[in-house]
C-alpha positions as CSV (number, residue, x, y, z in Angstrom):
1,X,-6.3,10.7,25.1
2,X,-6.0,7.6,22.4
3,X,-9.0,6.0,21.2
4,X,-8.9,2.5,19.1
5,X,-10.7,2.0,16.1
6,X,-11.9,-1.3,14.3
7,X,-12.0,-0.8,10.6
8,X,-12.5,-4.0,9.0
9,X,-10.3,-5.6,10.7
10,X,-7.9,-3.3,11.4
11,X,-6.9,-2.0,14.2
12,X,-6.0,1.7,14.3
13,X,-5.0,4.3,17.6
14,X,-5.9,7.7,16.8
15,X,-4.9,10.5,19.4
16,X,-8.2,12.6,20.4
17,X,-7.4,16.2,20.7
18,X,-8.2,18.3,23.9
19,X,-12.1,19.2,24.3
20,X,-13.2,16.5,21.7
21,X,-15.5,14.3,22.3
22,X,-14.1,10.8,21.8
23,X,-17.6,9.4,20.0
24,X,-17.9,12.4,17.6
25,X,-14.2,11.8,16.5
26,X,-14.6,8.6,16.4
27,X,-17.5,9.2,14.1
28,X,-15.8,11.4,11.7
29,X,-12.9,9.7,11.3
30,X,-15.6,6.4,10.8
31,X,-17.4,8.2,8.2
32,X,-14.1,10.3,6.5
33,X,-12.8,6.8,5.8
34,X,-15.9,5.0,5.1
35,X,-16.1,7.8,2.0
């Protein structure tokens, strides 16, 4: 499953591993980057 992501303008397409919740990754990846 891919998911996109808006950061700032930019565009990114992350690949969601099996069993993860697509928010919560989402989320952390959000937050990792954010820091």
């Amino acid at each position: 499953m891919k998911i996109q992501l808006d950061l700032n303008g930019q565009v990114i397409t992350l690949a969601v591993p099996e069993g993860v919740d697509p928010g919560v990754y989402a989320d952390e990846v959000t937050a990792s980057n954010a820091a």
